[in-house]
N, C-alpha and C positions, 0 to 999 in steps of 0.2 A: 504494500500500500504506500510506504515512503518514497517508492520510485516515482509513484503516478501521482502522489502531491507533487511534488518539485516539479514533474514534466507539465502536469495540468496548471500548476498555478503561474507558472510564467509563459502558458498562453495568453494571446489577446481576445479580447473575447467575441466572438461572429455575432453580428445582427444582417439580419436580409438585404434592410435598404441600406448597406453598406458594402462596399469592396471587400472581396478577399484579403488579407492583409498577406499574403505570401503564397507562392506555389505550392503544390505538394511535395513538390522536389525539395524545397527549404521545408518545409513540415517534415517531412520526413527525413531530412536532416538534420533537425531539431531534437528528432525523438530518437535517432541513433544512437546509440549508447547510455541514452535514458530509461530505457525501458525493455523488458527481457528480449533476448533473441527472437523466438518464437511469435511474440507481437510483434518486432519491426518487419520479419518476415510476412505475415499477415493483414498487416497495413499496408505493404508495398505492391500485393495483391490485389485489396482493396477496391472496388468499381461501385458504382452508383448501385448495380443491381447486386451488390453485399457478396458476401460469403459465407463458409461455417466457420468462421475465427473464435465466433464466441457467443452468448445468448442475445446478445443486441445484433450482431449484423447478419443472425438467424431471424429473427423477427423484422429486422429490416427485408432482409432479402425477400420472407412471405409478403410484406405491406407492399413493397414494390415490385413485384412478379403482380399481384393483382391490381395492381394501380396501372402497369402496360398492356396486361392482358383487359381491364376494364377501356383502357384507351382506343386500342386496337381493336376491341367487340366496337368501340360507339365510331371510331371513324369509317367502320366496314358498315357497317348499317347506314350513315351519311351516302353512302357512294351506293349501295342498294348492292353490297357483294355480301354473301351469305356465307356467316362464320358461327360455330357454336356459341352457344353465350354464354357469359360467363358465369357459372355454375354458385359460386361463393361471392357472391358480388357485394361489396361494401359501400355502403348508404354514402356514406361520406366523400368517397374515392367515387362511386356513383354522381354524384351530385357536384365536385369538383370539375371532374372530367368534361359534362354535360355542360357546362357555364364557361368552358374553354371552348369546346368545341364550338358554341355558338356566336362566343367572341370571334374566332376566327373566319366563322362564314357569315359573319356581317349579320346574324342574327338578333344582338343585340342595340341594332343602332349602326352603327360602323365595323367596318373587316377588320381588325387588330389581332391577326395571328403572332406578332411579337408582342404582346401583352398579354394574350390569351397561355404563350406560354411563359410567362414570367409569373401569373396568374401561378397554373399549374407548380413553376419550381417555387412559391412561396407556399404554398399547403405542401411539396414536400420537405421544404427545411421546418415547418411548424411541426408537422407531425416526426422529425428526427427529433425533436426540441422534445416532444412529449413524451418520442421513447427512452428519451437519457433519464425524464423528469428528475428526480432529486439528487441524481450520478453527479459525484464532482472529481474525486481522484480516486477513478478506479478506470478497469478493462472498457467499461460503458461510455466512460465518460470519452474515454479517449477515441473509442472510434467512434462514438458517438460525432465528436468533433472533428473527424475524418471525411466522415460523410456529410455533416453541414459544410464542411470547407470544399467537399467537390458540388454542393449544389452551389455555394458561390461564385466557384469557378466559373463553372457552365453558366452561371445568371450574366459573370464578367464577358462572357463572352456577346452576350446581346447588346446593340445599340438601337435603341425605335428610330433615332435620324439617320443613321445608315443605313437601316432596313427599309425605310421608308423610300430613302433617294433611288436604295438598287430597287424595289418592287418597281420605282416610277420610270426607272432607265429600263428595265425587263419589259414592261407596259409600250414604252415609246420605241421601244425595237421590233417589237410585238405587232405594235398600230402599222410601223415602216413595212415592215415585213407584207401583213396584207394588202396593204395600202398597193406594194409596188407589185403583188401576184393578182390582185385587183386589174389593175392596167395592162398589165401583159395578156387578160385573158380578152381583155375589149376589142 
């Protein structure tokens, strides 16, 4: 337990609407020799969709297997392709997904598919936030903090004024495009 004080407590600490404050690569440089073999081995492994490292990134990996497989059922049923459905389906991960999905096809008001999944990666750092709950230096906490730090990554990686300009440049390539197999057929 002394290892994972000293390593957890001179973490900084992750909020959503915040930057990642370092890579994994420095995180996991961090934890190099702070914490037993066996975990730095297993955090270096470590992916969004969890492992069997330990009883949190089992519990992760179930909540998030059914939160892609919930995704994947409701984008396949958008496009009218027939996939089993999802059998164990969760209200919450139900009803997240369902409120992205119609962010993105302009169902509620405007098409914001880069909000719709920022949308999505905030309920999944909450609910990593809930499965640490009162884990502070222990195996929990730590990958706990693994996994909120690769959802911020992935969040770092979205820009809505970038995504906006490439959709508009995609759109006006698009428009060119018809525009000049339009003319050629006249």
């Amino acid at each position: 337990m002394s290892l994972y004080y000293y390593m957890m407590s001179s973490l900084p600490s992750l909020s959503f609407d915040e930057r990642a404050p370092f890579t994994m690569e420095s995180f996991l440089e961090h934890c190099k020799g702070n914490i037993t073999d066996s975990d730095y081995d297993d955090l270096c492994s470590l992916t969004l969709a969890g492992n069997d490292a330990c009883t949190f990134t089992r519990k992760w990996k179930e909540f998030y297997g059914k939160f892609i497989n919930t995704l994947t059922s409701q984008r396949c049923r958008k496009h009218s392709v027939s996939v089993e459905s999802v059998m164990d389906e969760d209200f919450a991960i139900s009803n997240c997904v369902s409120h992205a999905i119609a962010m993105s096809y302009g169902e509620t008001g405007t098409r914001e598919p880069l909000e719709a999944e920022l949308f999505m990666l905030r309920f999944l750092f909450q609910n990593a936030d809930n499965m640490i709950g009162l884990a502070q230096f222990d195996q929990t906490a730590l990958f706990g903090y693994a996994v909120k730090l690769l959802l911020l990554l992935r969040k770092d990686e979205f820009s809505v004024l970038e995504g906006k300009a490439e959709y508009k440049r995609l759109f006006c390539n698009m428009q060119s495009i018809i525009f000049d197999t339009k003319n050629k057929l006249e």
